[in-house]
LOLUMLO-284351 format. One line per field, with one value per residue (C-alpha): residue number from 1; residue in one letter; x, y negated, z. Coordinates in nm, 3 decimals. Example, Ala and Ser with C-alpha at 12.3 -4.5 7.8 and 13.67 -1.06 7.14 Angstrom:
2
n (1;2)
res (A;S)
east (1.230;1.367)
north (0.450;0.106)
up (0.780;0.714)
This chain:
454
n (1;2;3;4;5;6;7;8;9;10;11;12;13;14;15;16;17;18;19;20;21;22;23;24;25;26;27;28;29;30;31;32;33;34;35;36;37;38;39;40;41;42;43;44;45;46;47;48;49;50;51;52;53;54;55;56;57;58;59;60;61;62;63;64;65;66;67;68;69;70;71;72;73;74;75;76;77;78;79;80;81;82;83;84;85;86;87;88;89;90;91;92;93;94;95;96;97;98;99;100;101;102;103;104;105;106;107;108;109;110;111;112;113;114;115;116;117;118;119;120;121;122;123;124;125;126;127;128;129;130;131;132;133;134;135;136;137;138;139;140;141;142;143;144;145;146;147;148;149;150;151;152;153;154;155;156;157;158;159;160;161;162;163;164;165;166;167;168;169;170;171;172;173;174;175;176;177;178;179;180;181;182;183;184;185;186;187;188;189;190;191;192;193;194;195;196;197;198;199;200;201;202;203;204;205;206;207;208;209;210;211;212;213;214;215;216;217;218;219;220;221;222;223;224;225;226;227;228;229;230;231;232;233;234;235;236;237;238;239;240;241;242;243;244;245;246;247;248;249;250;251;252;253;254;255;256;257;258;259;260;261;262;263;264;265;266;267;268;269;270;271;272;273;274;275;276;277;278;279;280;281;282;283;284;285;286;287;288;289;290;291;292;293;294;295;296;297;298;299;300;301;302;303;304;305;306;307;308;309;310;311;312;313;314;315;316;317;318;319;320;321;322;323;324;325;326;327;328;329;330;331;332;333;334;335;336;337;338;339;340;341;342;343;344;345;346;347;348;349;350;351;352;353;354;355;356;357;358;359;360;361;362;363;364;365;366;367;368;369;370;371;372;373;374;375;376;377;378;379;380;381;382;383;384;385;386;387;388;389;390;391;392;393;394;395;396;397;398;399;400;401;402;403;404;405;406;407;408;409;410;411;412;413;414;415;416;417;418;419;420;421;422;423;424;425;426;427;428;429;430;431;432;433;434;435;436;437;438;439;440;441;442;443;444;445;446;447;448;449;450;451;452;453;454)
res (X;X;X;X;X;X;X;X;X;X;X;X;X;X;X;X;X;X;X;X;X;X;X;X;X;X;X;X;X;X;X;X;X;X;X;X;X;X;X;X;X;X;X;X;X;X;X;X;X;X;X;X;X;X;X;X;X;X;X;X;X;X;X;X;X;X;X;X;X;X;X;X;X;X;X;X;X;X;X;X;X;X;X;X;X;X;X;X;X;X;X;X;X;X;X;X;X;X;X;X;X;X;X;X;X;X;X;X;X;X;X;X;X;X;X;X;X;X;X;X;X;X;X;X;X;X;X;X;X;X;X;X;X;X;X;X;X;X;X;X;X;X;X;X;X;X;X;X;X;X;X;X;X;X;X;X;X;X;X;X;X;X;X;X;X;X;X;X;X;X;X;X;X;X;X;X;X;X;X;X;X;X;X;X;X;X;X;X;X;X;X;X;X;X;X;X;X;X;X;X;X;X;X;X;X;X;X;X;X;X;X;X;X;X;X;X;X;X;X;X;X;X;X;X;X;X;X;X;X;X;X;X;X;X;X;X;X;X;X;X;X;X;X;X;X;X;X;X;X;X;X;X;X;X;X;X;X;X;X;X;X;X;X;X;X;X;X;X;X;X;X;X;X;X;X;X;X;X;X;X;X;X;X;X;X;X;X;X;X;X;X;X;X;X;X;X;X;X;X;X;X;X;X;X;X;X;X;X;X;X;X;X;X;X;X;X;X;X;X;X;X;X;X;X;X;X;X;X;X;X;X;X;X;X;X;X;X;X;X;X;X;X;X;X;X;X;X;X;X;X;X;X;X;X;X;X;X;X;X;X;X;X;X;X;X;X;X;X;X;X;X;X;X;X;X;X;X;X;X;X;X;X;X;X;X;X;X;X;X;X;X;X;X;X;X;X;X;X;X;X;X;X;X;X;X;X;X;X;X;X;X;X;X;X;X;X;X;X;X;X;X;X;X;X;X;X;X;X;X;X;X;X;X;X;X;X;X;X;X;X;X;X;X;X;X;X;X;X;X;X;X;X;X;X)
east (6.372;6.109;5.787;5.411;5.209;4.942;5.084;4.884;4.822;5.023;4.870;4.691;5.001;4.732;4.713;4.397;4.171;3.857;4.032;4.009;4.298;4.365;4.231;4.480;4.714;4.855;5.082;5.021;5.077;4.903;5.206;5.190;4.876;4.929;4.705;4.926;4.852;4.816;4.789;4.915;4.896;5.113;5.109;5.470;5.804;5.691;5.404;5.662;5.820;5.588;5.449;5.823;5.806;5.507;5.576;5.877;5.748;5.485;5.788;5.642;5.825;5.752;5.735;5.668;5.462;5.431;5.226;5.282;5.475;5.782;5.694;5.856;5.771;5.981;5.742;5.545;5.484;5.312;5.362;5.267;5.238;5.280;5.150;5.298;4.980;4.970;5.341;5.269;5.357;5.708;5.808;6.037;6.165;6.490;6.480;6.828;6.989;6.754;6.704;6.346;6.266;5.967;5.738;5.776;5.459;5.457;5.442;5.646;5.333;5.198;5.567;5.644;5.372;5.425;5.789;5.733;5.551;5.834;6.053;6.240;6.225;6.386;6.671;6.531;6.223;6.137;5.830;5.590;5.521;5.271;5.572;5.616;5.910;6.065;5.982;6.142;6.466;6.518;6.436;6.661;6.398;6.581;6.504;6.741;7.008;7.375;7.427;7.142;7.226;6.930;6.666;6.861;7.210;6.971;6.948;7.126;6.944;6.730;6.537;6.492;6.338;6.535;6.498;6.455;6.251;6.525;6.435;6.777;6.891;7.158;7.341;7.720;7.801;7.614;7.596;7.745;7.764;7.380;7.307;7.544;7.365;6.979;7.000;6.909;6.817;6.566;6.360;6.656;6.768;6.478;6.131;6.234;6.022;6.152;6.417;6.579;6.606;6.891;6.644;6.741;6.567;6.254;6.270;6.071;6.145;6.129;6.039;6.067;5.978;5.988;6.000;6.315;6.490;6.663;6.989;7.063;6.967;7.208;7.457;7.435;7.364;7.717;7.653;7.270;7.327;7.591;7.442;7.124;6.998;6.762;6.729;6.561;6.384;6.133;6.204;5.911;6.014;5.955;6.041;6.339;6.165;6.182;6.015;6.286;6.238;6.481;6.412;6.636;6.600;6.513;6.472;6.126;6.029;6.033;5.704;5.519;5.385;5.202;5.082;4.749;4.413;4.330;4.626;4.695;4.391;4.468;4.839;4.876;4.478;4.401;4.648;4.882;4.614;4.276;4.380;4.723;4.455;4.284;4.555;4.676;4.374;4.373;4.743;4.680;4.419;4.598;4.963;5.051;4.910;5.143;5.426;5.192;5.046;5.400;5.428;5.105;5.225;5.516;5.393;5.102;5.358;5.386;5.660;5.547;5.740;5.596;5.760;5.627;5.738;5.963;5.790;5.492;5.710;5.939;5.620;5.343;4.948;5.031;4.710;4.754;4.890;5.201;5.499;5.849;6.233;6.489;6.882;7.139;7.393;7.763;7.655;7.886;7.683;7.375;7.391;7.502;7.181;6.913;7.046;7.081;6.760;6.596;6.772;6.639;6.295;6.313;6.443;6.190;5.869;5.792;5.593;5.614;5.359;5.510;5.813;6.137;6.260;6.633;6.787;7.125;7.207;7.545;7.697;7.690;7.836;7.575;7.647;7.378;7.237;7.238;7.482;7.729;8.061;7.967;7.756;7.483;7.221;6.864;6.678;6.395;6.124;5.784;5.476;5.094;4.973;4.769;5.025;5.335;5.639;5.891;6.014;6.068;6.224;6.469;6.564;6.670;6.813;7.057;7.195;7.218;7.414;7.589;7.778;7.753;7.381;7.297;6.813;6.635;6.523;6.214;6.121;6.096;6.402;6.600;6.902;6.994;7.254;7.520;7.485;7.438;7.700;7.961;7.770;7.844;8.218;8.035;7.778;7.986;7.955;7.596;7.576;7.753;7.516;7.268;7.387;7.433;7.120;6.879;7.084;6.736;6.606;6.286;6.282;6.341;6.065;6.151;6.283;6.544;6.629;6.713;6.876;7.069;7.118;6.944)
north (10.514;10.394;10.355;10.375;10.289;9.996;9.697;9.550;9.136;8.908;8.650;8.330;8.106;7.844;7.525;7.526;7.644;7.855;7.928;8.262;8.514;8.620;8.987;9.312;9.354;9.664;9.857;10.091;10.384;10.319;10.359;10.002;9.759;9.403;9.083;8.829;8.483;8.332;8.443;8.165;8.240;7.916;7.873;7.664;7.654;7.354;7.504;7.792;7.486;7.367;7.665;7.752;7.422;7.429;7.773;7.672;7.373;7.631;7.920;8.135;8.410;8.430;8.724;8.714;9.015;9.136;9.466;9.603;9.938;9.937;10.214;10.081;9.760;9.568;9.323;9.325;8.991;8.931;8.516;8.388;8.618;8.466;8.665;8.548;8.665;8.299;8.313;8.509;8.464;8.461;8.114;8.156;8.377;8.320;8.590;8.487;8.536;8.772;8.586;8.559;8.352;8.515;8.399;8.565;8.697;8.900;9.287;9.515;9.638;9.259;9.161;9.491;9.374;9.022;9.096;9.354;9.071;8.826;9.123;9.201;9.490;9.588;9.797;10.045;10.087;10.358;10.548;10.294;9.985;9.842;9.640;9.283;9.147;9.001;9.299;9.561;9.365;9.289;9.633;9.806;9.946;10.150;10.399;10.641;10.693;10.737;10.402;10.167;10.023;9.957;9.634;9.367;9.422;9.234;8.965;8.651;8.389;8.328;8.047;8.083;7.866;7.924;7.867;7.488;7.436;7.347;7.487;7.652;7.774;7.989;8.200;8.355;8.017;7.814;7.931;8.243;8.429;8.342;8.488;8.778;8.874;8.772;8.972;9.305;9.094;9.285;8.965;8.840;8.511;8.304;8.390;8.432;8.177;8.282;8.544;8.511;8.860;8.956;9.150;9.344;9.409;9.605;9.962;10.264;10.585;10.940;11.150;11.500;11.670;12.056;12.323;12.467;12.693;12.506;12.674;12.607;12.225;12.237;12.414;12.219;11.897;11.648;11.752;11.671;11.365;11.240;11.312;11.135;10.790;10.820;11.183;11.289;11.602;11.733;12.022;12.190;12.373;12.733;12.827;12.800;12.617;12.249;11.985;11.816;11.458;11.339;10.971;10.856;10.520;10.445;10.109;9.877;9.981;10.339;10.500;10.562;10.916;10.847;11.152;11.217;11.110;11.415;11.584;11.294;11.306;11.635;11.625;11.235;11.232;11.575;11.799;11.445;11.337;11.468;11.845;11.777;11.557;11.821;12.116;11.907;11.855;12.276;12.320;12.081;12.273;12.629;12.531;12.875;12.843;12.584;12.816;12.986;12.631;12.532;12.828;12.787;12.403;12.501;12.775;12.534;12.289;12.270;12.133;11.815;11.517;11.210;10.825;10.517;10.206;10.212;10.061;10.300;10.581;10.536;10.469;10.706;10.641;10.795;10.778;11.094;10.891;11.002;10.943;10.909;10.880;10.857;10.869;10.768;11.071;11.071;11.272;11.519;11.649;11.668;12.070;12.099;11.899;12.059;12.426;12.264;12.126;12.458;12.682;12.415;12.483;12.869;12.845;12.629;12.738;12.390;12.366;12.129;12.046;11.752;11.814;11.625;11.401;11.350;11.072;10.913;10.589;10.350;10.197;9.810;9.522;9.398;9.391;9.567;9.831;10.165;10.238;9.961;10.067;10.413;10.635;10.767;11.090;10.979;11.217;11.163;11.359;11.308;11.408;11.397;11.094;11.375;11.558;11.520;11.435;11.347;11.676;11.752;11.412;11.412;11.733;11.528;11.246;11.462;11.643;11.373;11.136;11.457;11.345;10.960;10.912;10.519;10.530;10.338;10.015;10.042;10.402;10.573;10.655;10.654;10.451;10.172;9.920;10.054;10.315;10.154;9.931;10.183;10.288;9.946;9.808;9.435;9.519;9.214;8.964;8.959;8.932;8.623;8.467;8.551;8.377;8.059;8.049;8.233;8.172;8.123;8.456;8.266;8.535;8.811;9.108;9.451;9.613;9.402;9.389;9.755;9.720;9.465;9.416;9.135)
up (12.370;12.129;12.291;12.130;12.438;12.314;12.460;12.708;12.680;12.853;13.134;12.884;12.750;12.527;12.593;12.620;12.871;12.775;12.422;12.326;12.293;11.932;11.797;11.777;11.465;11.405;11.176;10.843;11.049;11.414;11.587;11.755;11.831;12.008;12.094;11.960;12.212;11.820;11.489;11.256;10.801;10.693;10.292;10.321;10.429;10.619;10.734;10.883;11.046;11.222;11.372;11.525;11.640;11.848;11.947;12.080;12.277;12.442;12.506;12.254;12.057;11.700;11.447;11.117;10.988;10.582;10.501;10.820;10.706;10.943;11.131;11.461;11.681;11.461;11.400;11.747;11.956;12.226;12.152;11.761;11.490;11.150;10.878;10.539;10.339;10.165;10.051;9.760;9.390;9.166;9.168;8.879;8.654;8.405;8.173;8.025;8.398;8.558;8.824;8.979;9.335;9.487;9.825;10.093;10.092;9.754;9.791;9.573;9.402;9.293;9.189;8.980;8.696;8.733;8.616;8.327;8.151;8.167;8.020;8.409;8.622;8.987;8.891;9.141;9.376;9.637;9.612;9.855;9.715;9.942;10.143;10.105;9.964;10.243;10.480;10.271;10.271;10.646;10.723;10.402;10.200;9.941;9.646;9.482;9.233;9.321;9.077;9.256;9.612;9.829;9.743;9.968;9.750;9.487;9.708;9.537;9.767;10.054;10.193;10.585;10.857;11.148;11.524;11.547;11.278;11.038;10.642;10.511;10.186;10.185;9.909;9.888;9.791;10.082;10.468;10.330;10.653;10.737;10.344;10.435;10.791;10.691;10.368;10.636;10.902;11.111;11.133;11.394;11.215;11.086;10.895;10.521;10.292;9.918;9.818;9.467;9.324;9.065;8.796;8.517;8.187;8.184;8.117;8.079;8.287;8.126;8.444;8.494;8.786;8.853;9.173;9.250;9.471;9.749;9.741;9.390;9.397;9.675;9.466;9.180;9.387;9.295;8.925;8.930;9.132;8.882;8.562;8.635;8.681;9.014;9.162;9.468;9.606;9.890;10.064;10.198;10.584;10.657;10.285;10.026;9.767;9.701;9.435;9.213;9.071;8.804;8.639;8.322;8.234;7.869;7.672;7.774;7.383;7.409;7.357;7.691;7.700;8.095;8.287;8.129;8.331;8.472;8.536;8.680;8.932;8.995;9.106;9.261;9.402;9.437;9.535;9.704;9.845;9.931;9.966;10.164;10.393;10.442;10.478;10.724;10.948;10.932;11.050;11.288;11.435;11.363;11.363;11.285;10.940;10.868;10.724;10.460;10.368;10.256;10.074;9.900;9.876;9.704;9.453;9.365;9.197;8.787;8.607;8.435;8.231;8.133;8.038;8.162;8.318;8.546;8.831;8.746;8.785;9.072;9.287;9.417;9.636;9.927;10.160;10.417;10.752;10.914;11.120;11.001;11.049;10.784;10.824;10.623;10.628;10.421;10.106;10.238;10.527;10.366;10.349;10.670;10.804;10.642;10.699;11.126;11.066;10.934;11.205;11.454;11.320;11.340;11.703;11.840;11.681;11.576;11.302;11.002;10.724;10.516;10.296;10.373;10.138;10.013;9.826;9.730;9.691;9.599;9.926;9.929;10.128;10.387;10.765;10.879;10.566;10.627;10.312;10.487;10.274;10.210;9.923;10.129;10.108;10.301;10.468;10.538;10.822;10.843;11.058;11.005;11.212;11.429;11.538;11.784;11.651;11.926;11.928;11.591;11.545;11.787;11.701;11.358;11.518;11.719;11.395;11.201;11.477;11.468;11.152;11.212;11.048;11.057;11.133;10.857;11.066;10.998;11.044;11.412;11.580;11.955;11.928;12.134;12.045;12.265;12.023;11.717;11.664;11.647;11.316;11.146;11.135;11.112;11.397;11.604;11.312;11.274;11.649;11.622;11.329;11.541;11.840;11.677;11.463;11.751;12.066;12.282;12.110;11.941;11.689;11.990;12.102;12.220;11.950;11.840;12.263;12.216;11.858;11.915;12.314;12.382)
């Protein structure tokens, strides 16, 4: 059961005495706080090394923390918290291969420009960009398009520091079942240093986005999803209307027509933003306005199509807090969970504000991803940050277990690892890289305990 009590500081561990305990960290979305015993920023690999070291020699677990979106405890620690704020910056960039070896450190939104002027893009991005690099691969940040597996599949190298201190780089070629496991690695094997990214030439994105009717998206789903490069839409609950979003990828050189300044404002600050804010501080005083605010929601939406860059375009401000879970479902089901999830709704009077999101990507190869050897559909739940949501969520969680749904590991959920690791036919291997790189569980806290059983 994942738990959001603060947690309460452990009994003084510094050497020490009279030094004082370090201040609370906590996540994007408030769901966990902690007083680290030490908060250490190293600007080097051998930095890194050193701080596992002496962490080690004082029994100290380690976690190393990015931007701090990972909804869960994933990165909680009650022992050293290494922040990789100072491991920013692309280290190099090939434009011949496409290959680009970033710092840790560097977030999806500082990377995304950096690489459109050496003529690279991501081949795909989700729609937050405020993760770090390193933090949206060990917890398999994705975006969509039934082509584009998730951001770790990119992955052609890593450099880790693992459990005694040692600095390895690994690659399908060298420690290739270390490279295989740490690609999604939940932060279990080592804190990542630099990840070499396979890039691909930049490109523009023509966007067009447009409300719909939720039954004939659904109808013509396996056509729409097929035909173009990155689709995804949000259904909004209590009506049958949803918001489409279809992206084609054009050449870097095509003409940019961006969404104009203030329509702009009006749809990604206004309406996103500041008015869903505030609709949402009304339903949550007056849930039972909720179902006419979606309908409102939905109506108010205008069709729109504009071209940009791609990273532009695939990403959004989102500033309203909230809570969320996301599954990874066979694209099959897809239709079957929403209509469970919308009879759910009507049955239990729960009421539900934000939208849920659905998107497709390619399977891939990597032990622990959520699209492990299978096309997925993600659907995704969300709740404002002032209201409950462990009702409504495990509601979710139960239909889409239902049909074998694999939680995004860094977004809320209820599974344990006794039920987990049926979900991933190489659940046992990355156990096993795991016990030899980790065996005293340096790299351990309380979430991975329940992940991973132990």
């Amino acid at each position: 059961m994942v738990q959001r009590r603060r947690h309460p500081a452990p009994p003084s561990l510094t050497r020490e005495p009279g030094q004082t305990r370090e201040s609370n960290w906590t996540n994007w979305a408030g769901t966990y706080s902690v007083q680290p015993q030490r908060r250490a920023r190293p600007g080097s690999a051998d930095e890194v090394s050193e701080v596992i070291r002496v962490a080690a020699e004082d029994e100290l677990s380690v976690k190393a923390v990015g931007a701090g979106h990972s909804f869960t405890d994933i990165a909680i620690t009650r022992g050293v918290l290494v922040e990789l704020d100072r491991l920013r910056g692309v280290l190099s960039a090939d434009p011949s291969t496409g290959l680009v070896t970033i710092a840790a450190g560097t977030t999806l939104r500082e990377l995304s420009p950096l690489l459109w002027q050496a003529g690279l893009a991501l081949p795909n991005l989700g729609d937050i960009d405020a993760q770090t690099i390193s933090g949206a691969i060990s917890t398999g940040t994705h975006g969509t398009g039934q082509s584009f597996p998730g951001l770790a599949a990119q992955v052609r190298a890593l450099q880790l520091v693992l459990a005694d201190g040692r600095i390895v780089d690994c690659s399908p070629e060298h420690c290739p079942d270390l490279f295989d496991a740490a690609r999604v690695g939940l932060g279990a094997l080592g804190i990542i240093t630099t990840v070499t990214l396979q890039c691909v030439p930049a490109f523009a994105l023509r966007a067009v986005e447009a409300p719909a009717a939720l039954e004939a998206v659904l109808e013509g789903l396996a056509n729409t999803v097929q035909n173009t490069d990155h689709f995804e839409f949000y259904w909004f609950p209590h009506t049958k209307r949803v918001l489409t979003k279809a992206n084609i990828r054009l050449p870097a050189d095509t003409e940019l027509d961006p969404v104009g300044r203030v329509k702009g404002w009006r749809d990604d600050e206004f309406l996103a933003n500041s008015t869903f804010e505030v609709v949402n501080r009304l339903t949550s005083a007056a849930p039972a306005l909720t179902r006419r605010a979606n309908q409102v929601a939905a109506r108010a939406l205008t069709p729109r199509q504009y071209t940009d860059r791609s990273y532009r375009v695939f990403t959004s401000n989102r500033r309203v807090r909230f809570r969320e879970m996301e599954y990874a479902l066979p694209r099959k089901s897809l239709a079957y969970v929403l209509s469970e999830i919308e009879a759910w709704l009507a049955r239990s009077g729960e009421r539900i504000g934000f939208p849920v999101e659905v998107r497709f990507t390619a399977a891939d190869d990597i032990p622990l991803s959520t699209a492990y050897g299978r096309a997925s559909c993600y659907i995704a739940v969300h709740q404002y940050h002032r209201r409950p949501f462990d009702r409504y969520f495990s509601a979710v969680e139960k239909i889409a277990r239902s049909v074998q749904g694999r939680p995004h590991w860094g977004k809320l959920h209820y599974q344990s690892a006794d039920e987990l690791a049926p979900l991933y036919p190489r659940y046992a291997d990355f156990l096993a890289v795991r016990d030899r790189v980790d065996p005293q569980r340096r790299f351990g806290n309380d979430y991975l305990r329940r992940v991973l059983g132990s």
